[in-house]
N, C-alpha and C positions, 0 to 999 in steps of 0.2 A: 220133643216139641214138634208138631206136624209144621213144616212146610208150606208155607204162603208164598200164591206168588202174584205179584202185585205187578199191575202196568204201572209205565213212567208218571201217566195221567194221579195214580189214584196215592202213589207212593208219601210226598208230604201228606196227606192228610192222616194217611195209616201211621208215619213216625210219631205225626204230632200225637196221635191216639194213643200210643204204646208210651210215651218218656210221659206223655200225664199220667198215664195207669200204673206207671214206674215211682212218680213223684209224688203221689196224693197220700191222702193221709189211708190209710186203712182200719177204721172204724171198727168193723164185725171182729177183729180182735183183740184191739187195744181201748176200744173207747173214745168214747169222741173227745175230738184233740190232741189223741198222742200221736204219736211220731210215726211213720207207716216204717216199718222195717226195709231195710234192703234189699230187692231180692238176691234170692239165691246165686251167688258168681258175677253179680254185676257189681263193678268197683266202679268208683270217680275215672277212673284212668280206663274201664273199658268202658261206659259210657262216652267216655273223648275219642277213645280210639272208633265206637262208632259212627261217632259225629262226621270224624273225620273222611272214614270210609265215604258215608254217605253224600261228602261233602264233592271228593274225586269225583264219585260216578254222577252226580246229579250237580255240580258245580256250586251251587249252596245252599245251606242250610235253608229250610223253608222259614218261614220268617212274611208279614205285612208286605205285601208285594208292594214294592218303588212306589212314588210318583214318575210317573214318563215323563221324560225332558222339557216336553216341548209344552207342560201343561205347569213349569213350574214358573215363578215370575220373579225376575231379579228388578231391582229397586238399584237405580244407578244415579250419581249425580246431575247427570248430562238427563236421563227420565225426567229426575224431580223438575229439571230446569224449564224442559218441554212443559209440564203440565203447569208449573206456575206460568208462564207466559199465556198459556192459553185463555188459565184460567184469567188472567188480567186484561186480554181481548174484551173476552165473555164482558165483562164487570163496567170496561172504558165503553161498549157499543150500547150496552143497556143504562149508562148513564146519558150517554148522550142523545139517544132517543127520548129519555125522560128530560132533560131539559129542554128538546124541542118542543113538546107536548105542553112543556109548563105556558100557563100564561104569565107576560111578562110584562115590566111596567114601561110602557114607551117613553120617554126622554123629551120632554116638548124642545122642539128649536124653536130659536128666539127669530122672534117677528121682525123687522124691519122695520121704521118708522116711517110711514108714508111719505116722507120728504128724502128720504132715504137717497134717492135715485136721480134727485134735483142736480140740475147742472153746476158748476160750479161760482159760484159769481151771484146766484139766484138771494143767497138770504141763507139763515136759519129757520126760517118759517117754513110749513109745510107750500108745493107746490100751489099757483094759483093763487097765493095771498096776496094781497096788492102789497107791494111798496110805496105807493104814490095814490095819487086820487085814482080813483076809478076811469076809465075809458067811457066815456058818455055816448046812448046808443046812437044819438044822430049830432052834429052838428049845424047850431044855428048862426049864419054870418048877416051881414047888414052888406048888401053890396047896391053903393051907391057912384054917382058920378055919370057917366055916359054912356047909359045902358037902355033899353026899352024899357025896363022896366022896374025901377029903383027898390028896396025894399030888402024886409027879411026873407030869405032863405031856408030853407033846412035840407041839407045833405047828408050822406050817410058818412063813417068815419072814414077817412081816408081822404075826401077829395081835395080836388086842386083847384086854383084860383080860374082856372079854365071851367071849370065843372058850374061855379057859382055862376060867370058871366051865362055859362048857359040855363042857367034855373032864372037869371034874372032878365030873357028876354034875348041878350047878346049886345055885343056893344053896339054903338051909333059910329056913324062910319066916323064922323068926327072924332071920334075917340083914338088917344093914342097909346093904341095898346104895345106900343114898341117899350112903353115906358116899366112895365107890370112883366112879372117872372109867372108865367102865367102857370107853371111847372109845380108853384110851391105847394107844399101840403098846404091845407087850411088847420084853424086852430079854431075850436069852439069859443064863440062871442067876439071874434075879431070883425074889423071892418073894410071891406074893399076897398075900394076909392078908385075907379076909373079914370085915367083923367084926361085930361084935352090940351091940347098945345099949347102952353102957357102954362099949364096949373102946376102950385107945388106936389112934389110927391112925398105922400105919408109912407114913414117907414113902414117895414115888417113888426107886426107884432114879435118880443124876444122870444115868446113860446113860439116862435115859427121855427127859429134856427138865428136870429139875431145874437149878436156879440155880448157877451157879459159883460165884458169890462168898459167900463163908463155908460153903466146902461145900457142903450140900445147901438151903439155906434161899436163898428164893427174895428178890430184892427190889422191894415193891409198887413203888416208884416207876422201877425200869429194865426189870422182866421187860418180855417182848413178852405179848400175847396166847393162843401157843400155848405158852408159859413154864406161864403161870397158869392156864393149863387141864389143868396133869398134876396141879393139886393135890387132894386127895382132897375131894371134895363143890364143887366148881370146873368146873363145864363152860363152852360156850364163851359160851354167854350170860353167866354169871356174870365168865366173864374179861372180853367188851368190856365189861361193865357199871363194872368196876374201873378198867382204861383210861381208859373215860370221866371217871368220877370223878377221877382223880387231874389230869384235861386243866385241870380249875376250879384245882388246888390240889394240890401234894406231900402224900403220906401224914405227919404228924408222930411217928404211933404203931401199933400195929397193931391196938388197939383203934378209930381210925377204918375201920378195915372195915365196922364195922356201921352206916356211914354209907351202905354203897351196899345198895342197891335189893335184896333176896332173902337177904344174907349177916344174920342173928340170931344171938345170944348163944354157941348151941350149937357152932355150925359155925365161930363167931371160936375156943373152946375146943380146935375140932379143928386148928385151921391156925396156934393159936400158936404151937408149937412148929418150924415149918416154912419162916415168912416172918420177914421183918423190913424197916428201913425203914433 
C-alpha cells in the first residue's frame, strides 16, 4: 500500500473518506444490499486501535465541529424573570397611552342653586326675592304746618324729615323745630307736621321706628336707643341719655323722665302722650 502523506489541515477529511470506503456496502460484488466484506486484516479492535492512534496525535476524532461558547444561549430563571418584566413594562406603557387617547365620558358636577351663596338669615328663596313689599322708587310725604310751602312732596328713598322740610320750602321762623327729630328716616305716605309753639305733637308714624307694643306708644324701659330717638324732640343724645338712666333703675312712671339729664317739664308734656312704662 503506497504511502500518503497528508497535512494536519487535510488529515479529518482523508480519515473520514477511508472508514466510509471501509464501511459502505460494496455492490460490484455482492449485489446491491449485501453486506460489503471486511477488508483484508482490519478487525473491530484494529479499527479502535486506529481511532485511537488518531485520536493522541490529532486530539479528537473528527466529528460536527462544536458550537463556540459564546454563540450558545443558556435559559436561566433569573433570564426568564428579566424578560417577563420587560415584557410587562412593554404591555403597562402601551395601555396607558391607549387610555389616554380614549375619549372619555366627563362626570357633570352639580350646579349650585343660585341662592346657594345667600347669606344666612336671608330666606330659602333665591337671592333678591322680596320678603316684604317691595321698596317704592320715590317716596311721597305730605309735609304740612310751618313751612313756605305746605303740600305733597316726593323724595327719593332714604330721606329724612330734614330733606322734606327742604322740598317744602323750609320752615317759618315761627316754627318750632326743636320739637321734630329731624334725623328720622321718612316712611312712604306718612305726614309731617311742623309745628309752632303751642301745637300738639303727631307721633311718628310705627313704620318709622315707633314702639310695637300698645300701638304706637313707645316703652321707656324696653325701647332700644334708635327706638327713642324717632320720638319728637328725642335725638340720639337724649335717647343714650334715657338708656342710661333707666341701667340705675326701671322707669316707675313717665313723669320720671324729667329725671334724666336735658328732658324738662315741656318736652315730658310733648312725649306723654307717646311713651309709657
Amino acid at each position: 500500500m503506497p504511502v500518503v502523506t497528508l497535512t494536519e489541515r487535510d488529515a479529518p477529511r482523508a480519515v473520514r473518506e477511508r472508514l466510509a470506503r471501509l464501511t459502505t456496502t460494496d455492490t460490484s460484488r455482492h449485489g446491491p444490499g449485501a453486506p460489503a466484506a471486511a477488508a483484508p486484516g482490519l478487525t473491530a479492535g484494529a479499527l479502535a486501535g486506529a481511532a485511537q492512534r488518531y485520536a493522541d496525535a490529532h486530539g479528537v476524532l473528527p466529528g460536527p465541529e462544536p458550537v463556540p461558547h459564546r454563540l450558545r444561549i443558556r435559559i436561566t430563571p433569573r433570564g426568564v424573570l428579566v424578560v417577563a418584566l420587560a415584557v410587562a413594562l412593554v404591555a403597562g406603557a402601551v395601555a396607558l397611552r391607549a387610555a389616554a387617547t380614549r375619549p372619555g365620558v366627563a362626570t357633570p358636577l352639580p350646579v349650585p342653586a343660585p341662592w346657594a351663596s345667600a347669606s344666612p338669615g336671608a330666606g330659602d328663596g333665591p337671592p333678591g326675592e322680596p320678603t316684604g313689599a317691595p321698596a317704592p322708587a320715590e317716596l311721597v310725604v305730605d309735609v304740612v304746618g310751618a313751612v313756605a310751602r305746605p303740600g305733597v312732596v316726593r323724595l327719593p328713598p332714604g330721606s329724612r324729615v330734614v330733606d322734606a322740610l327742604d322740598a317744602a320750602g323750609g320752615a317759618l321762623t315761627d316754627a318750632d323745630v326743636a320739637r321734630l327729630n329731624l334725623a328720622r328716616v321718612l316712611v312712604d305716605g306718612e305726614q309731617v307736621v311742623v309745628p309752632r309753639p303751642g301745637d300738639p305733637v303727631v307721633a311718628a308714624p310705627p313704620d318709622a321706628g315707633g314702639g310695637a307694643d300698645g300701638g304706637s306708644l313707645v316703652d321707656l324701659n324696653t325701647a332700644d336707643e334708635a327706638t327713642l330717638d324717632t320720638l319728637p324732640g328725642i335725638g340720639p343724645v337724649l335717647a343714650a341719655r334715657i338708656v342710661e338712666h333707666r341701667a340705675a333703675g326701671p322707669f316707675a312712671s313717665v313723669d320720671d323722665l324729667v329725671d334724666v339729664p336735658g328732658i324738662g317739664q315741656a318736652l315730658l308734656e310733648d312725649l306723654r302722650d307717646l311713651v309709657r312704662v
